[in-house]
N, C-alpha and C positions, 0 to 999 in steps of 0.2 A: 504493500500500500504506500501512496506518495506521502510521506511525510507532510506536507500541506494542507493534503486532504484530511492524514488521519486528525488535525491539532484542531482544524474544523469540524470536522466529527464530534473529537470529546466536547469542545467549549459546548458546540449547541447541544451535548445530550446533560451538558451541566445545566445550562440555560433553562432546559426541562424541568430539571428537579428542582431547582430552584422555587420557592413559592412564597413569599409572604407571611403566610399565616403559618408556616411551619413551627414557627417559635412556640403561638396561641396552643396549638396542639403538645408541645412535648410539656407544657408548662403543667407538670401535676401536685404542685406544691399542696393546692388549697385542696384537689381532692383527696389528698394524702391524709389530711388534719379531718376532714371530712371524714372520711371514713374511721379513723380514730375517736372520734366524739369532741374534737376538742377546738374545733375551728371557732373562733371569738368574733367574727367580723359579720357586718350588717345586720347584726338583731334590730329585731323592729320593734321601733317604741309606740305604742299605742294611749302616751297619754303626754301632757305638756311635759316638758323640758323640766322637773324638780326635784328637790331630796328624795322624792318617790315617786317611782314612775311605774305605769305597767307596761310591761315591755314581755313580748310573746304569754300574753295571757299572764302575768304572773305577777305581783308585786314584789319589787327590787329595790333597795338602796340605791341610790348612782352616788356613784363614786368615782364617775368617768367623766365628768360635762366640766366644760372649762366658764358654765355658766357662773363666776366665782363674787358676785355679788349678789345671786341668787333674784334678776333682774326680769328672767321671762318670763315670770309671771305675778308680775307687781303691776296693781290694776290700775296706776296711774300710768305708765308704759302701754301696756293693752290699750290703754283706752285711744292715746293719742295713735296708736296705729291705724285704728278704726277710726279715727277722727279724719287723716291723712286720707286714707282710701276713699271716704266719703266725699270727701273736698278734690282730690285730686286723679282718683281711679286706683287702676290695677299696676301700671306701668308708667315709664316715659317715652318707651319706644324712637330714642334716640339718644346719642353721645351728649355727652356735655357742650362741647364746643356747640352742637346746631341747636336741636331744637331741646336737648332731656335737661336745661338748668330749671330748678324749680327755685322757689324762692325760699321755700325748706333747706336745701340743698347750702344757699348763702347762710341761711340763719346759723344749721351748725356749723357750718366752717367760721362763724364769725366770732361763735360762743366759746367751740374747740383752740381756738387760736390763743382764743384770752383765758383759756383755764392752763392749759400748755404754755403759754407766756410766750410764746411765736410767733412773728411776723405777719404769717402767714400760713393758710391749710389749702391745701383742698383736697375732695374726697373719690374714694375709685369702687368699683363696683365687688371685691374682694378684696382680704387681706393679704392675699397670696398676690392675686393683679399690682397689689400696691406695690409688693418688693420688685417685680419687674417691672411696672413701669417707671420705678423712680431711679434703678440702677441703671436700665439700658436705657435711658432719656440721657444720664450724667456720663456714664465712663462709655467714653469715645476709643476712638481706632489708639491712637496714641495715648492712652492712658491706663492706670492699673487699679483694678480690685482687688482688695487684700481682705481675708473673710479667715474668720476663726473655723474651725476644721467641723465644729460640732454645733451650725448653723444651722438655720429653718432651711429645707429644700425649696421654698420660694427665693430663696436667696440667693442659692447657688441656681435655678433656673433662670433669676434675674440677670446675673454672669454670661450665662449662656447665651444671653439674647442681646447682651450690650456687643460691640466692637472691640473693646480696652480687653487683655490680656488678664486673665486672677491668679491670685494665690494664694496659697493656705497657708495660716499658721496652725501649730498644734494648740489643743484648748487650752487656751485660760495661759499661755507661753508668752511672756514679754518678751521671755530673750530670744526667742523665732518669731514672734511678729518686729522686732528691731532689727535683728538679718535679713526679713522680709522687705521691712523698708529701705535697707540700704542698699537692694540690689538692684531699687530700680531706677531707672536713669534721670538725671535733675531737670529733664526738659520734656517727665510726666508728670500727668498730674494724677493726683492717690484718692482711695473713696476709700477707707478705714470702714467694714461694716460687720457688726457683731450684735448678737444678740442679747436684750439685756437680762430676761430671765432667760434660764436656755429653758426648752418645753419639757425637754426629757428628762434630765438632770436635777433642775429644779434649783441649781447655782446661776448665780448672778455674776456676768460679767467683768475684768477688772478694771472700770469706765476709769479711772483716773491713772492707770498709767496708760492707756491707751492715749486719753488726750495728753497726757506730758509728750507721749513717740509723738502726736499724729503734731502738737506744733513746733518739736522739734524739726520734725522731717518734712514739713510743712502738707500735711496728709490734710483730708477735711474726714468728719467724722460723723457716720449711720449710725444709730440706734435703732432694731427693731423691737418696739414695748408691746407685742403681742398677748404679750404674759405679765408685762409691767402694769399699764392703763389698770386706775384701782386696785392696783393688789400691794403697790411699793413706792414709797416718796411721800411728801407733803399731802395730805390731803386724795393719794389714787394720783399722785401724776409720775408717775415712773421713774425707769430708773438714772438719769440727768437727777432729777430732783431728791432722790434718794442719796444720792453721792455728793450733791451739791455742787453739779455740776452744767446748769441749765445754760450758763453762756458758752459752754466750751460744748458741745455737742451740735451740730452744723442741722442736722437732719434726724426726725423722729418720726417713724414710721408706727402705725399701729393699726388695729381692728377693732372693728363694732361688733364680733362676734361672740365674746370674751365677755367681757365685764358688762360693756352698751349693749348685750340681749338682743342684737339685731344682727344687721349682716351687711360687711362695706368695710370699706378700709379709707384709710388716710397720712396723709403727707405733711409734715409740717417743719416749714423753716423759713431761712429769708425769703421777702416777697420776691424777689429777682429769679431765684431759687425754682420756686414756685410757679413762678410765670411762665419761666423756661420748661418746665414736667409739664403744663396743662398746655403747651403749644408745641413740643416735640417726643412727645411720651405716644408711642402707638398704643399701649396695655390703657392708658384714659383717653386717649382720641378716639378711636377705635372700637368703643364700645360702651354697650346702653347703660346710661347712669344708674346712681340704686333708686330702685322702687321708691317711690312715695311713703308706702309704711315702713319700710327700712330705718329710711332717712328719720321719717318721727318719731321712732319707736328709739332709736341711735341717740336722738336729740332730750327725748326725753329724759332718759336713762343716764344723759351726761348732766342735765337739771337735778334727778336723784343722787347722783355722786357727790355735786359741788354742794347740795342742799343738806346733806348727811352724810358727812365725810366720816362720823362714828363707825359705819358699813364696815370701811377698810381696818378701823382696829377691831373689831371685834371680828373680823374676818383672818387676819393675825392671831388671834386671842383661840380661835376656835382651830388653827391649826398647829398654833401649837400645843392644844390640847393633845390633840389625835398624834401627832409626833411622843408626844412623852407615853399616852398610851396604848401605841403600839410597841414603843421600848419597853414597857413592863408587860408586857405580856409577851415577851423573846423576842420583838421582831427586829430584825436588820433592815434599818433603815437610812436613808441618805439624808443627810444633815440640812437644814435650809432655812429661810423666814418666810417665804410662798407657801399659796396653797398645796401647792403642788407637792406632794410626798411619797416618792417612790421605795417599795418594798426590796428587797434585792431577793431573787429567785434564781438566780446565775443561768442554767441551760433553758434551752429556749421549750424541749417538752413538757418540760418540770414547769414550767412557767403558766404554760398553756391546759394540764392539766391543775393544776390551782387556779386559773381565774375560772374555767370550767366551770369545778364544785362551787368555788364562790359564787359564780350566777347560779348553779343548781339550788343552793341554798339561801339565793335574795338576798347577794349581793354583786353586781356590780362594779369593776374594773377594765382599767384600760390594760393591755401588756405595752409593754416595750422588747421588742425582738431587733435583730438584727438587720438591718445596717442601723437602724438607732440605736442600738447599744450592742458593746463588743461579745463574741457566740457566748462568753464562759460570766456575762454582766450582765443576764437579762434582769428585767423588775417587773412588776406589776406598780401601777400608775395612776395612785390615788389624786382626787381634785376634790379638794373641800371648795362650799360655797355658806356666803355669811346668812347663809337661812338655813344651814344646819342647824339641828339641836346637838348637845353634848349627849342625851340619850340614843339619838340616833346613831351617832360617832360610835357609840358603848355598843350596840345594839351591833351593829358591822364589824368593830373591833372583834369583838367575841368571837363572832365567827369565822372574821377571821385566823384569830388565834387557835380555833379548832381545826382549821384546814390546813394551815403551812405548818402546824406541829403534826402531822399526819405523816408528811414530807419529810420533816425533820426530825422524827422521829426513826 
């Protein structure tokens, strides 16, 4: 055979096999777990978003919702969503630039700005949208992202989408984020962007030597407060404010999903800043503003924070209840001041058969598996919210301590 012929031959009988959705089919992860009893993902909640939910016919603890002011269902929030809907429909059915600005939309970016103490905000239709459209708006062909290793994956997909070059420090590493920044050349420009509670972990970023690197090296400097906004700082204004560090932090990213009980994200810093994200940002040009009730329910919910700032200490108060009694009743647990309090479960079946019986037995967690945490470091991924009772805490503790001493045993 002419060697020619035969190389065309293989390509195109490769080209054959070749398919697409080949990956879709060998992917048997989940029916793996599946079949095991022990798969945690998509349970259906059949009842509002609260310390108690029923969820597949059953009543449950959550111990999963990052709802951490306990905000979706406080009837002055509800109401004003059905207030918005009444007044203004279902939708905006266009971007912000044309026709979807509401006048909603100004109010809280007006109100958000002056409780955050920023310039300027303005708002994007997800939390997740906000990291991308704020990074690939800013870091250009010529310029560099530098992101702590144990980032929101919106973060690193905002990377993805920008032009500028990134790179990783290891967590929470000053002396590899200082290497980081001195590799890069003086004639870029730096977007320093770290998250200020991490989600997983439930440690807090370290904002003040970062800004000492970011104006030594003349870096500018992200905050994402996904997990900040009411839970850490003055009053629920995150982590800048917690550290006291609200003028040296360039840009603060955050969500209305979290604590504002709604669903939207947002941007805040100088108005130039700002100008520049709502006129070359594709993730907000590009797409339909938030809903009407979003936005009121978003609004309202930021009126409840600034109105009762008590929320966020006794919000503290109640988690660090559940930290000390989970320590007394044997558990291993990750140190913190968030709600957020992760169990340590280390292997990832171990893990997954514990949150299991916990749902079996009406309670409610999130895991943490791999790639969010290392194979031999899984946890399980409690989230207190400030309309817990300490009965109820007592009440899931328990049972908890009856099922990871099972394991532990």
């Amino acid at each position: 055979m002419d060697n020619s012929i035969y190389r065309i031959y293989v390509y195109t009988e490769r080209l054959e096999k070749m398919d697409l959705f080949q990956k879709c089919a060998d992917y048997k992860l989940a029916d793996e777990y599946k079949a095991m009893g022990i798969f945690p993902y998509f349970r259906e909640l059949q009842s509002r978003q609260d310390t108690e939910v029923i969820m597949e016919g059953k009543r449950r603890i959550m111990l999963g919702s990052n709802n951490y002011l306990g905000l979706t269902t406080d009837p002055d929030v509800m109401e004003a969503g059905l207030k918005a809907l009444r007044e203004y429909g279902t939708g905006c059915s266009g971007s912000r630039l044309l026709n979807g600005t509401l006048q909603l939309h100004i109010e809280l970016e007006d109100e958000l700005k002056k409780f955050l103490r920023k310039e300027a905000v303005t708002t994007l239709p997800t939390g997740f949208q906000t990291n991308l459209g704020i990074i690939s708006a800013l870091v250009g062909r010529n310029d560099y992202v530098i992101c702590d290793r144990d980032n929101h994956a919106s973060i690193y997909d905002g990377c993805k989408l920008s032009y500028g070059k990134m790179l990783r420090y290891r967590h929470n590493d000053m002396a590899d984020l200082e290497q980081k920044l001195k590799s890069v050349p003086d004639t870029a420009g730096i977007l320093i962007v770290t998250d200020g509670v991490f989600s997983m972990g439930a440690d807090l970023c370290n904002l003040p030597e970062i800004c000492r690197l970011a104006k030594e090296y003349g870096a500018r400097v992200m905050v994402d407060d996904a997990h900040a906004l009411g839970v850490i700082g003055e009053g629920g204004r995150g982590t800048a404010s917690y550290f006291g560090l609200e003028d040296q932090v360039d840009i603060y990213m955050g969500t209305f999903s979290k604590s504002l009980a709604s669903l939207g994200g947002y941007a805040a810093g100088p108005q130039k800043v700002i100008d520049y994200i709502r006129h070359n940002s594709r993730p907000f040009m590009f797409a339909a503003s938030i809903t009407p009730a979003s936005c009121a329910t978003a609004l309202a919910a930021l009126r409840k924070l600034e109105a009762e700032p008590e929320r966020v200490a006794h919000l503290r108060e109640l988690s660090d209840y559940m930290r000390e009694g989970l320590k007394a009743r044997g558990m291993r647990i990750r140190e913190g001041i968030t709600p957020i309090v992760p169990i340590f479960t280390y292997d990832a079946i171990r893990t997954l058969k514990i949150a299991t019986e916990l749902y079996d037995k009406g309670v409610y967690v999130n895991t943490v598996l791999p790639p969010a945490a290392p194979a031999d470091g899984c946890m399980l991924r409690c989230s207190i919210m400030a309309t817990h009772t300490k009965e109820l805490l007592d009440e899931a503790m328990d049972v908890m301590k009856e099922v990871v001493g099972e394991y532990d045993g």
